[in-house]
C-alpha positions as a LaTeX table, in Angstrom:
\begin{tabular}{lrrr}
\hline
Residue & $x$ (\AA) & $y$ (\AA) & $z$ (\AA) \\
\hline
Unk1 & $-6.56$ & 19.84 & 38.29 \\
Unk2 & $-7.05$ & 16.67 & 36.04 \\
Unk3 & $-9.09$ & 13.62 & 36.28 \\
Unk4 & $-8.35$ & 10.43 & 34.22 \\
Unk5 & $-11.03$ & 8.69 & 32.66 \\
Unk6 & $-11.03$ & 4.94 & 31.45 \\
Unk7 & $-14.38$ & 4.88 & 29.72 \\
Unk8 & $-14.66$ & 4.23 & 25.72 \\
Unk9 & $-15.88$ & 7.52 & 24.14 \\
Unk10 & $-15.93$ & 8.16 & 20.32 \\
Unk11 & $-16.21$ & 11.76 & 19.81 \\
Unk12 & $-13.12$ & 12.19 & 22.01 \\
Unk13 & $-11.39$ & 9.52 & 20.39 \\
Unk14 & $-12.19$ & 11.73 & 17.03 \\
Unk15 & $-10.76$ & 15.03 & 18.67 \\
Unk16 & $-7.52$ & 13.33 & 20.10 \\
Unk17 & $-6.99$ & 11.74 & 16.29 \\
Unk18 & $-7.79$ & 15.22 & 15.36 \\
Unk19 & $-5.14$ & 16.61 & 17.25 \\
Unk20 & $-2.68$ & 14.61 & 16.93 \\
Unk21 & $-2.54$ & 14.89 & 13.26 \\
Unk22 & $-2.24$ & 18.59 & 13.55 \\
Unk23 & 0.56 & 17.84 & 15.98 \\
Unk24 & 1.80 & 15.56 & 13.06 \\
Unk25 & 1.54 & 18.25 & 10.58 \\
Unk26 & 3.30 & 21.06 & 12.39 \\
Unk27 & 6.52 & 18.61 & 13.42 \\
Unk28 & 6.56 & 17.67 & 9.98 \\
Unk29 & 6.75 & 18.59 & 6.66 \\
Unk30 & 6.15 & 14.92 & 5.34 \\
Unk31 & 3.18 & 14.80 & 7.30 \\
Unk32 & 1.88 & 18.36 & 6.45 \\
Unk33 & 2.32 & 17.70 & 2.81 \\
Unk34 & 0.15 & 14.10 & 3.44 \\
Unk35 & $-2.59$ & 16.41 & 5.19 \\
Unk36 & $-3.07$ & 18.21 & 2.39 \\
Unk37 & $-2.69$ & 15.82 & $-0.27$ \\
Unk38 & $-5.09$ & 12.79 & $-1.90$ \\
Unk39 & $-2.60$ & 10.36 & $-0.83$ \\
Unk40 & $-3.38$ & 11.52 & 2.85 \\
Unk41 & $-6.96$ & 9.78 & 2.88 \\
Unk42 & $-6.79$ & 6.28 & 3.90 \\
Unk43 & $-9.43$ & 4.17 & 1.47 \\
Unk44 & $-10.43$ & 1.15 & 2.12 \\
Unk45 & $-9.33$ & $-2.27$ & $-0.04$ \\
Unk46 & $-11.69$ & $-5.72$ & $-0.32$ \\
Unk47 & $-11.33$ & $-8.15$ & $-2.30$ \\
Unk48 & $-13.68$ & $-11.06$ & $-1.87$ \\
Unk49 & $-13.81$ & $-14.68$ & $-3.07$ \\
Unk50 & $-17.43$ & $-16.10$ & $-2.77$ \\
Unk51 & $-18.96$ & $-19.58$ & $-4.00$ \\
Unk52 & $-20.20$ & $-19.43$ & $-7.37$ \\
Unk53 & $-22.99$ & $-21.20$ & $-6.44$ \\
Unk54 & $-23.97$ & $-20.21$ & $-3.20$ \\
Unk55 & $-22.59$ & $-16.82$ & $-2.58$ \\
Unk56 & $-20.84$ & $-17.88$ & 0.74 \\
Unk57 & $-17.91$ & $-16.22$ & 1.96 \\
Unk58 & $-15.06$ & $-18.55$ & 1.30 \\
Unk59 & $-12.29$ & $-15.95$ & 1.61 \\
Unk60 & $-11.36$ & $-12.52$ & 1.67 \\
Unk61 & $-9.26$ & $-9.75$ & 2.06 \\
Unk62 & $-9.19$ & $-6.06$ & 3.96 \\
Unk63 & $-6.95$ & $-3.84$ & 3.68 \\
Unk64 & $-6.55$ & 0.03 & 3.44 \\
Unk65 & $-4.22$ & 2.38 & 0.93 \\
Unk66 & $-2.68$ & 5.51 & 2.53 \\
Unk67 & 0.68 & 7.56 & 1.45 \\
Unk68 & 1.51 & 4.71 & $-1.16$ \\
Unk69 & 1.08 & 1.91 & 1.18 \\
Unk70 & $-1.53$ & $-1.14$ & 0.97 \\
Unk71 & $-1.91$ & $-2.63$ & 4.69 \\
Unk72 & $-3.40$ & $-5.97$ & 4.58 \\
Unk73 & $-5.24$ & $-6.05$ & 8.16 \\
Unk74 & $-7.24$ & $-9.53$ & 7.58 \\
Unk75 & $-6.44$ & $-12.73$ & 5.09 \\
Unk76 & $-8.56$ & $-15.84$ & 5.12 \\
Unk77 & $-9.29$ & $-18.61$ & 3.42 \\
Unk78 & $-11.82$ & $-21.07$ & 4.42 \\
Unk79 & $-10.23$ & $-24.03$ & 5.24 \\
Unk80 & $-11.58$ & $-26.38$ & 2.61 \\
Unk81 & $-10.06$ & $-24.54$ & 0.00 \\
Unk82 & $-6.63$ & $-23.98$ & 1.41 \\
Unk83 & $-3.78$ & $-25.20$ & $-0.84$ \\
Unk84 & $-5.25$ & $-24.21$ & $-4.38$ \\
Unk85 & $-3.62$ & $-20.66$ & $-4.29$ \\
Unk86 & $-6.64$ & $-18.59$ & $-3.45$ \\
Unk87 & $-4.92$ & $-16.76$ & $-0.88$ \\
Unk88 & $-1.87$ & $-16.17$ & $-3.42$ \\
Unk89 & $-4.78$ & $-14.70$ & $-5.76$ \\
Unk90 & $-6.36$ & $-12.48$ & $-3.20$ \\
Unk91 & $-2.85$ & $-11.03$ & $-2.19$ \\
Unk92 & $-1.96$ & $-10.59$ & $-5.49$ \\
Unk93 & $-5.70$ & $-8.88$ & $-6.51$ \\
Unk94 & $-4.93$ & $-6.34$ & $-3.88$ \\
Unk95 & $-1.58$ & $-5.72$ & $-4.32$ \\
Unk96 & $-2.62$ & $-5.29$ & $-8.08$ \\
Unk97 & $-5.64$ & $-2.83$ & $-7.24$ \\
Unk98 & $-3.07$ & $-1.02$ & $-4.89$ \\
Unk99 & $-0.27$ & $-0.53$ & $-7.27$ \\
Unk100 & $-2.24$ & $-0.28$ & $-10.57$ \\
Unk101 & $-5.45$ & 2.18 & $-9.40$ \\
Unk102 & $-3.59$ & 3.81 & $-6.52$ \\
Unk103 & $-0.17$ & 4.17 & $-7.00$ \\
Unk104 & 1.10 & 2.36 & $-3.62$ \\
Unk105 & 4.95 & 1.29 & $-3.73$ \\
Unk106 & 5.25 & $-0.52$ & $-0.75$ \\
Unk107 & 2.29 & $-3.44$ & 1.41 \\
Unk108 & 2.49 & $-4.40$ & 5.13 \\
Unk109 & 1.18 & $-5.98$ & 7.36 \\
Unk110 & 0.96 & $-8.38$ & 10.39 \\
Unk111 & 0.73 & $-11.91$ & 11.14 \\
Unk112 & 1.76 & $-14.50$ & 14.22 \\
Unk113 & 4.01 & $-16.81$ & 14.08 \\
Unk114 & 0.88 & $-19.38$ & 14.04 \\
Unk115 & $-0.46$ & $-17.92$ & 10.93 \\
Unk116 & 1.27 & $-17.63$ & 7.87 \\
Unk117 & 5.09 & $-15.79$ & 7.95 \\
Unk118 & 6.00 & $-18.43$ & 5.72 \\
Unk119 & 3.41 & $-17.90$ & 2.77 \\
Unk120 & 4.10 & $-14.13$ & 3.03 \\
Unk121 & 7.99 & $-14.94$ & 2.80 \\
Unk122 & 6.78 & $-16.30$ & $-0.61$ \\
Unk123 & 5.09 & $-13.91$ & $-1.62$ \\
Unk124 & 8.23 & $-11.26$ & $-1.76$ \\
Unk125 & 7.59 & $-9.74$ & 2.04 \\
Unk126 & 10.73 & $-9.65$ & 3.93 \\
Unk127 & 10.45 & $-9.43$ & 8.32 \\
Unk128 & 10.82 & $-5.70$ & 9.17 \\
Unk129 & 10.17 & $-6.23$ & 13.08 \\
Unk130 & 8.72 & $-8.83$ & 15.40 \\
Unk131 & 7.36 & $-8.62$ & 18.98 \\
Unk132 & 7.84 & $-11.78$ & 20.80 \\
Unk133 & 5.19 & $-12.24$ & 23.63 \\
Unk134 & 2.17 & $-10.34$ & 21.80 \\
Unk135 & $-0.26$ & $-12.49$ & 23.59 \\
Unk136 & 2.35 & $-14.04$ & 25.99 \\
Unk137 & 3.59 & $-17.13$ & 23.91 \\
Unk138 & 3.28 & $-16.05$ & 20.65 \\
Unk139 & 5.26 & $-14.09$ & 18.25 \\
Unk140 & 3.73 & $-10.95$ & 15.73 \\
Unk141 & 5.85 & $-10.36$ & 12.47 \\
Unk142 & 5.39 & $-7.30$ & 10.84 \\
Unk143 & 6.40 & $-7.48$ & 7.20 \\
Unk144 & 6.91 & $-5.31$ & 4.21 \\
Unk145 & 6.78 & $-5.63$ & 0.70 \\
Unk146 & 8.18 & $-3.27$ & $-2.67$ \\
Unk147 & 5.56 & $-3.36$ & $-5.28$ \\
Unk148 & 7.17 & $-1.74$ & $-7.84$ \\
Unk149 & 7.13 & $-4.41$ & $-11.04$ \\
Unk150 & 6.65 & $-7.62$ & $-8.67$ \\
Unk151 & 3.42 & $-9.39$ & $-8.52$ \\
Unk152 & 2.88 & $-12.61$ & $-6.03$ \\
Unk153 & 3.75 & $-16.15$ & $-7.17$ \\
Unk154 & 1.35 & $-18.32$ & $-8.71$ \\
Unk155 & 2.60 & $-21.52$ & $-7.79$ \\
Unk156 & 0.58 & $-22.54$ & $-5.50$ \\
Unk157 & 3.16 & $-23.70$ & $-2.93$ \\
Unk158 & 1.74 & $-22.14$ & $-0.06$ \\
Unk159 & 2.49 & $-22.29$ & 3.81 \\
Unk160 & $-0.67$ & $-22.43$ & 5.56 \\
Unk161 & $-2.50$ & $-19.84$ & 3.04 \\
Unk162 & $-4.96$ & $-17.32$ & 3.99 \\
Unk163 & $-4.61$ & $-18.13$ & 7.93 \\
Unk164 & $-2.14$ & $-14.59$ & 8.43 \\
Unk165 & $-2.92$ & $-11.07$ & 8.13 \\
Unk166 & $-4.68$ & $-10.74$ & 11.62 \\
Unk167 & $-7.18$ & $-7.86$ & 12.46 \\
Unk168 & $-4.88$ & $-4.50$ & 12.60 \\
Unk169 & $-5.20$ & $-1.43$ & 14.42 \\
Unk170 & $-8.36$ & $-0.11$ & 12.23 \\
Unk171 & $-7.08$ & 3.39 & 11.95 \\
Unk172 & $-6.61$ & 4.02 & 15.44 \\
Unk173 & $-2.91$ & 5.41 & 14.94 \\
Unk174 & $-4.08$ & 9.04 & 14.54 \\
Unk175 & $-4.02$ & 9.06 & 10.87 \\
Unk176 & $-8.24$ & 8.90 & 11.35 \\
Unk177 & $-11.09$ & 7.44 & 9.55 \\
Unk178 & $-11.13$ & 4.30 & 7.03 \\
Unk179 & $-12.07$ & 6.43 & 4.31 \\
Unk180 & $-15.18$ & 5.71 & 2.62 \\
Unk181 & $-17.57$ & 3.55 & 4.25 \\
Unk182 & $-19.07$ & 2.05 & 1.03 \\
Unk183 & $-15.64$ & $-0.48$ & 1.14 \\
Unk184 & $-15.19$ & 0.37 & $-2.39$ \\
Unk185 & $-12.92$ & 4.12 & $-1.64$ \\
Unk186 & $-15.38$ & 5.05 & $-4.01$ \\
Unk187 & $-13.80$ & 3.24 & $-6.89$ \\
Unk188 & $-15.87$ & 0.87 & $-8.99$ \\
Unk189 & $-16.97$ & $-3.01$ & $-8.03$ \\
Unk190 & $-15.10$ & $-5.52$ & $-9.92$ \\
Unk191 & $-15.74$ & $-9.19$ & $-9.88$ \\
Unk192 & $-12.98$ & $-11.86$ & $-10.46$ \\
Unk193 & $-13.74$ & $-15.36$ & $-10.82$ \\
Unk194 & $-11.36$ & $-18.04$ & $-8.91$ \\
Unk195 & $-11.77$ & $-21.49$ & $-9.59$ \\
Unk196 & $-10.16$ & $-24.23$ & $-8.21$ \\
\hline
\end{tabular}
């Protein structure tokens, strides 16, 4: 006998990740070899653009680096400073960071059709799937992007910049934690300055 249970509950939600990359691991050899390897940790990837004078948040990015892939879960740029390429410059600064310090090849992520398709069209992703409906009325895009040699464009000729790149699944695909909570993956800070 069996009973289901609907409640939220993290140390089960640990085990079943757990398991399930076990599961991974002994149907394949892809995944085994990930398991065992560096490249199997996901670490997390911020970039940040504050106010010089203030500090405030006026943009950011977060993302994550596992088996060679940067996924860009959140992109924004406060409204007020849309249009001057900042959220070219904060793709680009992670896609850098990814390439350059962690050996990624390929980015993805995901954005409605509401948000920003268009400015990641520009920026070298190309649609690898959509869901239409996801909320009813509305349309997710799931894109993908080769980082080998390319960086983003720096022209400034952005559609709707930094509104894409909604909250993703946060590690909840059974690949487990977010690495590192720090938000550095234990790499060093470094500060960029973006002006206008």
């Amino acid at each position: 006998m069996f009973r289901i249970e609907t409640e939220v509950d993290k140390e089960r939600r640990t085990e079943l990740g757990e398991r399930l990359r076990e599961t991974n691991a002994e149907r394949s050899p892809v995944m085994r070899t990930l398991r065992d390897s560096p490249l199997g940790r996901e670490e997390p990837l911020q970039v940040w653009l504050l106010e010089e004078a203030t500090g405030a948040l006026a943009g950011g990015l977060v993302g994550r680096t596992w088996a060679r892939w940067l996924h860009v879960d959140l992109l924004w740029v406060d409204p007020a400073h849309r249009g001057a390429a900042l959220g070219t410059r904060l793709l680009g600064e992670a896609e850098r960071v990814a390439r350059d310090e962690r050996d990624c090849a390929r980015a993805r992520l995901e954005t409605w059709d509401f948000q920003a398709p268009g400015f990641y069209r520009k920026q070298g992703y190309e649609v690898a799937g959509e869901v239409t409906d996801y909320p009813p009325g509305v349309t997710e895009y799931i894109l993908v992007k080769s980082l080998s040699g390319s960086g983003t464009s720096e022209d400034g000729q952005e559609d709707r910049e930094g509104q894409g790149g909604r909250e993703g699944r946060r590690g909840q695909d059974g690949r487990g934690g977010r690495g590192s909570q720090d938000g550095r993956g234990g790499r060093g800070r470094l500060l960029r300055r973006f002006g206008r």
